[in-house]
C-alpha positions as CSV (number, residue, x, y, z in Angstrom):
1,X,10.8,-30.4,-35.5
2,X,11.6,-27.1,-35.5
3,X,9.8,-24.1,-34.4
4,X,9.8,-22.5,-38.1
5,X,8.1,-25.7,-39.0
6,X,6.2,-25.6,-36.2
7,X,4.7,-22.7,-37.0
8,X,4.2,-23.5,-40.4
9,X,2.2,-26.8,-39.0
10,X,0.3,-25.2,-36.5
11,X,-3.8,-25.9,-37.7
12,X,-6.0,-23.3,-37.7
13,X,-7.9,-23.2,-34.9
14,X,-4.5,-22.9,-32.5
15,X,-3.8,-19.5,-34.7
16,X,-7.2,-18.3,-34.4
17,X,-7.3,-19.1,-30.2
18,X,-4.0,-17.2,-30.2
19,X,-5.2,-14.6,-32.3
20,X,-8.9,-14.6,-30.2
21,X,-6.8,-14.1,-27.2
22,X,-4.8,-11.5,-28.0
23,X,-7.8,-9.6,-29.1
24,X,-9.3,-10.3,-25.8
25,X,-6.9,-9.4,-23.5
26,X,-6.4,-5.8,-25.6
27,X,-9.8,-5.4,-25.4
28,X,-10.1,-5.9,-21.6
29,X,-6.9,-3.7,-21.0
30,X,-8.7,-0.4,-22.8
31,X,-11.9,-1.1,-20.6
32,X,-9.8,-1.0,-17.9
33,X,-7.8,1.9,-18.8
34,X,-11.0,3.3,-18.9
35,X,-12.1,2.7,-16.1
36,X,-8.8,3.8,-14.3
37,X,-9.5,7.0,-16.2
38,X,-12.7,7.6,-15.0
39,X,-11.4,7.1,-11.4
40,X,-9.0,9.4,-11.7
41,X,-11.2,11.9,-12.8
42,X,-13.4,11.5,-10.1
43,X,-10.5,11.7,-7.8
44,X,-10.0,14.9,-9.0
45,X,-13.3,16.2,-8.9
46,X,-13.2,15.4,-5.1
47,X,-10.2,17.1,-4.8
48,X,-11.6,20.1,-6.6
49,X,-14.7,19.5,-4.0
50,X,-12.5,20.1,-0.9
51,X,-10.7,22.5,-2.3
52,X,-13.6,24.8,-3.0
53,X,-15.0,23.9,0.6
54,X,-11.4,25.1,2.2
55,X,-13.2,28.8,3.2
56,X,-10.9,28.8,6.4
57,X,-9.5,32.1,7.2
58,X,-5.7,32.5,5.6
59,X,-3.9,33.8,8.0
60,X,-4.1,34.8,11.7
61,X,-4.0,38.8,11.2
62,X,-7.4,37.9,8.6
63,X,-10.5,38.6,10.5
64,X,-13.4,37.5,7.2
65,X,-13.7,33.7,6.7
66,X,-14.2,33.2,2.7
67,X,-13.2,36.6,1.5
68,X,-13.9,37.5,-2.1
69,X,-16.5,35.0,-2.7
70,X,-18.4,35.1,-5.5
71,X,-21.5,32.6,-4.1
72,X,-23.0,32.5,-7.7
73,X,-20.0,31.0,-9.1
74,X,-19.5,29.1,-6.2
75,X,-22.9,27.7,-6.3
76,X,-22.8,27.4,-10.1
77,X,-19.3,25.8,-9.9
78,X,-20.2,22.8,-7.2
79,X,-23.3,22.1,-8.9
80,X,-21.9,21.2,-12.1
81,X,-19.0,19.4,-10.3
82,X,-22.0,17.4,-8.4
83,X,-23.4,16.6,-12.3
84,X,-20.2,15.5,-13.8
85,X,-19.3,13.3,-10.5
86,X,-22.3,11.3,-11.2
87,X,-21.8,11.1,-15.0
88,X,-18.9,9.8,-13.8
89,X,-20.2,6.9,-11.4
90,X,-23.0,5.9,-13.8
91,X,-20.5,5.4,-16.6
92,X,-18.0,3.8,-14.2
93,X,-21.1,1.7,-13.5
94,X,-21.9,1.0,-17.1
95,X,-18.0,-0.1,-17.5
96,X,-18.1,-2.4,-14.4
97,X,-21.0,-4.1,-15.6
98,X,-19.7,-4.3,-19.1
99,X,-16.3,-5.9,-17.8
100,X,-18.1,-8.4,-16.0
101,X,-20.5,-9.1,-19.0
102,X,-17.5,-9.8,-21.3
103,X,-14.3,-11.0,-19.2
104,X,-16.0,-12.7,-16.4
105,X,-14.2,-16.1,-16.0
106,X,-17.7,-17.7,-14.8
107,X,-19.6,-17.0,-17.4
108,X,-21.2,-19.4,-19.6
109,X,-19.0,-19.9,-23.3
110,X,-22.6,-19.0,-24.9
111,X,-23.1,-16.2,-27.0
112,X,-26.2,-14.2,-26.3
């Protein structure tokens, strides 16, 4: 047999667990892109973090450690950055837990 009648033979149910698993794997890759996104954006918050907290002085003829600082918009700033950060971790939570919940090889084949 060929594989164009193959194909033509194949039943039903071995098209629909291809088609199932297709779908399932796509839908686990855009949780995890998700999930890689969120990381990355809390990478860059902590980046931002250490950045703000560099106050060093510049250079050795500079005599005022964090010169020009506006302390409101510092303060304001590395609040919200706090805030966002743990948006951040309770949605990366939310995405764990979802990812486990769904694509978890132990779980049961049940449908809740």
């Amino acid at each position: 047999m060929g594989k164009f009648e193959s194909i033509l033979t194949t039943t039903g149910d071995a098209v629909l667990q291809k088609r199932a698993k297709n779908l399932a794997d796509a839908t686990q890759e855009t949780f995890e892109d998700e999930k890689r996104n969120i990381e990355k954006r809390m990478r860059n918050i902590d980046n931002e973090i250490v950045s703000m907290e560099d106050l060093s002085v510049r250079s050795t003829q500079a005599l005022v450690v964090g010169e020009n600082l506006d302390t409101e918009a510092w303060v304001r700033k590395r609040i919200n950055l706090a805030l966002e950060r743990r948006d951040l971790e309770i949605e990366l939570k939310v995405i764990n837990g979802l990812i486990t919940e769904y694509f978890a090889e132990d779980q049961t084949d049940e449908i809740a």
